[in-house]
C-alpha positions in Angstrom: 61.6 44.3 27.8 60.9 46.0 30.8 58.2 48.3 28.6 57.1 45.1 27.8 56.1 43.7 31.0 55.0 47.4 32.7 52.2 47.3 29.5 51.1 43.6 29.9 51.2 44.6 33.6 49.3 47.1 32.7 46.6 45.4 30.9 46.2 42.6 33.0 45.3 45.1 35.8 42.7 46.5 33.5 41.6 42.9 32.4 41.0 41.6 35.9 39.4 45.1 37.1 36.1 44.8 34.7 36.4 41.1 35.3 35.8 41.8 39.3 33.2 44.4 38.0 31.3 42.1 36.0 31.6 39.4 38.7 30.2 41.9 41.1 27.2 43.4 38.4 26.5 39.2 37.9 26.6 39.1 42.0 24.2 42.1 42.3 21.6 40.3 40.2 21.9 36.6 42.1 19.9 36.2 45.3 22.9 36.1 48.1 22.2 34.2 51.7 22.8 38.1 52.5 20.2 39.3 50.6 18.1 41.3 54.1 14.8 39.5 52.5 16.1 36.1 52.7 14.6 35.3 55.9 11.9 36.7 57.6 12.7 40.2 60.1 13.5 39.5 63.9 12.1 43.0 64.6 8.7 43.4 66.1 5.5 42.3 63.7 8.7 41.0 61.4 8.7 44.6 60.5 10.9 45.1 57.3 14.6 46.7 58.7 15.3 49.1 56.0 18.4 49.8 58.0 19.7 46.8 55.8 17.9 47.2 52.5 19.3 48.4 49.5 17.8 49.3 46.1 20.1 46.4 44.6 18.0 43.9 47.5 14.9 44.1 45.2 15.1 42.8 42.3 17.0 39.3 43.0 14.7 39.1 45.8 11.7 39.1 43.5 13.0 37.1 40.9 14.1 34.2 43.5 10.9 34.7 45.6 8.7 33.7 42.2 10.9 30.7 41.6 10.2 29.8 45.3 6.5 30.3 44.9 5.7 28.7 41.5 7.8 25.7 43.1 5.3 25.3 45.6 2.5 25.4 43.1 3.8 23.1 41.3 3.5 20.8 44.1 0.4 21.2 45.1 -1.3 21.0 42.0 1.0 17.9 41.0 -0.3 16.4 44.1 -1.9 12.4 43.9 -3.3 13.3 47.2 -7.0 13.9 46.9 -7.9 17.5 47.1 -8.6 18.9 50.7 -9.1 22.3 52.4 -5.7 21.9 53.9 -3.3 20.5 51.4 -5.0 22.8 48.7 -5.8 25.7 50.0 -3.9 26.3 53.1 -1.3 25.4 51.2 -1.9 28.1 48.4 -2.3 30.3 51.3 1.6 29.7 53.2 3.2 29.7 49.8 5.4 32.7 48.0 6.3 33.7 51.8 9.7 35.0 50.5 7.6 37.1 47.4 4.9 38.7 49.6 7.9 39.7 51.8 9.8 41.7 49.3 7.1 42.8 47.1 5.5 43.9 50.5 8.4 46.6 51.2 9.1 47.2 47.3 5.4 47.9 47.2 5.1 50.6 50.3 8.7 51.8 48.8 8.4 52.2 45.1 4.7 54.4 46.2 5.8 56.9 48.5 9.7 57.0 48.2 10.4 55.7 44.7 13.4 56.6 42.5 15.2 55.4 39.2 16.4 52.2 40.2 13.4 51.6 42.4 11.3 52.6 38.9 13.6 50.4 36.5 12.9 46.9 38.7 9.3 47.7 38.2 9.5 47.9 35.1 11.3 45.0 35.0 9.7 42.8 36.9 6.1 43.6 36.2 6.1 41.1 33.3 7.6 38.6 35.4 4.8 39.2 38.2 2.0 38.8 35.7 3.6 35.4 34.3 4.0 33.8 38.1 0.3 35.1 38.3 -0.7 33.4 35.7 1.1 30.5 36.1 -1.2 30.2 39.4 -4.6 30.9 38.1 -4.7 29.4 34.7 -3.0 26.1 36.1 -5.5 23.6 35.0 -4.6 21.0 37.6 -4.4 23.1 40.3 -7.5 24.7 39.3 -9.4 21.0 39.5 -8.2 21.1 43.0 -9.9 24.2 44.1 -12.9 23.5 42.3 -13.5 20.4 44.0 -13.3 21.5 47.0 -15.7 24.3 46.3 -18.1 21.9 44.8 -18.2 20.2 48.4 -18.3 23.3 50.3 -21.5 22.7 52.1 -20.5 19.1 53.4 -17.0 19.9 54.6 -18.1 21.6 58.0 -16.0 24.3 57.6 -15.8 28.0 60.3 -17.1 30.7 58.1 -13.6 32.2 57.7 -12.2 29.0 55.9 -15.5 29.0 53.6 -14.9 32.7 52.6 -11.7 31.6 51.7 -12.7 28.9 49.8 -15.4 30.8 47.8 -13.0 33.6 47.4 -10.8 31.4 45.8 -13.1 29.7 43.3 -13.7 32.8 42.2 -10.2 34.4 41.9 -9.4 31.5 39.4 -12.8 31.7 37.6 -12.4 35.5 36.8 -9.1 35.3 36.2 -9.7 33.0 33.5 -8.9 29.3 34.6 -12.1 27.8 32.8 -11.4 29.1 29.3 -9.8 27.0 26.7 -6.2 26.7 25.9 -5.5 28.8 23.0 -7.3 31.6 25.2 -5.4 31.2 28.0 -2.2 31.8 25.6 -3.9 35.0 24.2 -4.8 36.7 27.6 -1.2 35.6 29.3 -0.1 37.6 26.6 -2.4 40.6 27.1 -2.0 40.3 31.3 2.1 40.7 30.5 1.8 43.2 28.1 -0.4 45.1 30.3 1.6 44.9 33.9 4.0 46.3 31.2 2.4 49.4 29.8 1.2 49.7 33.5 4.8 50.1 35.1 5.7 52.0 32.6 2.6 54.6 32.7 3.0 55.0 36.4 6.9 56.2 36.2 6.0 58.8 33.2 3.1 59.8 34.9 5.3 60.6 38.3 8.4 62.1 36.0 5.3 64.4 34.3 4.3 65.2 37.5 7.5 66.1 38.6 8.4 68.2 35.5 5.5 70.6 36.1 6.3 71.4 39.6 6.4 74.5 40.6 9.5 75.6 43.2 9.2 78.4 45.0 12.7 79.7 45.8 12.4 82.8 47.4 9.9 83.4 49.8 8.7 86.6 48.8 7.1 85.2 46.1 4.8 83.7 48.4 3.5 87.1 49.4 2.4 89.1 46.5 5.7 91.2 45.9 6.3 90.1 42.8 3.3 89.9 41.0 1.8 87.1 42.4 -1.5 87.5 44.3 -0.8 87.3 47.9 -1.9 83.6 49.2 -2.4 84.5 52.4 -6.1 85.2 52.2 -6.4 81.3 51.5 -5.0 80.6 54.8 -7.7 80.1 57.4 
């Protein structure tokens, strides 16, 4: 009996240790009040602390800052409000703040200090990116929006900064597609995911090729002809 009970002990233990591991995985992927991009940085410029960042930080981060954004959207372009500079615009302008924040230090990361789990939410979340992008640009309503306010550019006594913004604008959504038909709009969501895809994925074998044909130089002395190798000094100016 007492085998008994030192075994189902034994196996509860085990049970309830890969529970708390799989609670804690499941954890890792949710975006936690904790999570160092959940609010903007109280250092100077809101410069990012990486003091506080981990690799882990990222990806939730993302995922939660697209919900945020396309939220926003959504509101804007459901908007019975007729279509001005401010409620259109400015507002397309202030919204994603928590995705420009992380994708801002994943960005400047993932270029010059990247590494495998870095390289693996890229990958992971470029579809995802290209999705929310889309789910901007080719938004039909939201497009309608924009366009009308272009349309009445000239009579809306706008600063030259706000009518560059409004131009650039109209234009984003027109070359990224907003005025083609339905079924289009399918296709080429289709081709933009598959694409940030094949992208994220091109970039890390490119960087693991890169690293593979490195040479290292271990011993000095190879560095001044004693071994064969021409002496590179002569390059040295």
């Amino acid at each position: 009996m007492k085998i008994h009970a030192l075994l189902t002990l034994a196996a509860f233990a085990v049970f309830t240790s890969f529970g708390n591991k799989g609670k804690q995985a499941a954890d890792n992927n949710k975006f936690m009040p904790d999570n160092p991009f959940a609010r903007a940085s109280t250092l100077p410029f809101q410069t990012a602390d990486f003091s506080k960042i981990k690799d882990e930080d990222f990806k939730p981060a993302i995922e939660q800052g697209i919900k945020e954004q396309l939220a926003e959207i959504n509101i804007i372009a459901e908007s019975a409000e007729a279509p001005t500079f401010e409620n259109t615009l400015v507002a397309i302008e202030k919204s994603g703040e928590l995705l420009h924040r992380v994708n801002g230090v994943f960005n400047l990361l993932s270029g010059a200090n990247t590494n495998p789990v870095l390289q693996k939410v890229s990958e992971d979340v470029a579809p995802d990116q290209a999705a929310a992008n889309d789910a901007i640009f080719l938004n039909t309503k939201l497009f309608k929006r924009v366009e009308a306010i272009y349309n009445q550019r000239t009579s809306l006594k706008l600063d030259p900064e706000s009518l560059r913004l409004v131009e650039y604008y109209y234009q984003k959504f027109t070359l990224s597609g907003a005025n083609l038909s339905d079924a289009d709009k399918t296709a080429l969501k289709k081709i933009n995911a598959e694409d940030a895809t094949l992208e994220a994925k091109y970039t890390n074998q490119l960087l693991a090729a890169a690293k593979a044909g490195a040479l290292v130089i271990s011993d000095k002395t190879e560095l001044t002809g004693q071994r064969g190798y021409p002496s590179m000094r002569r390059h040295f100016y």
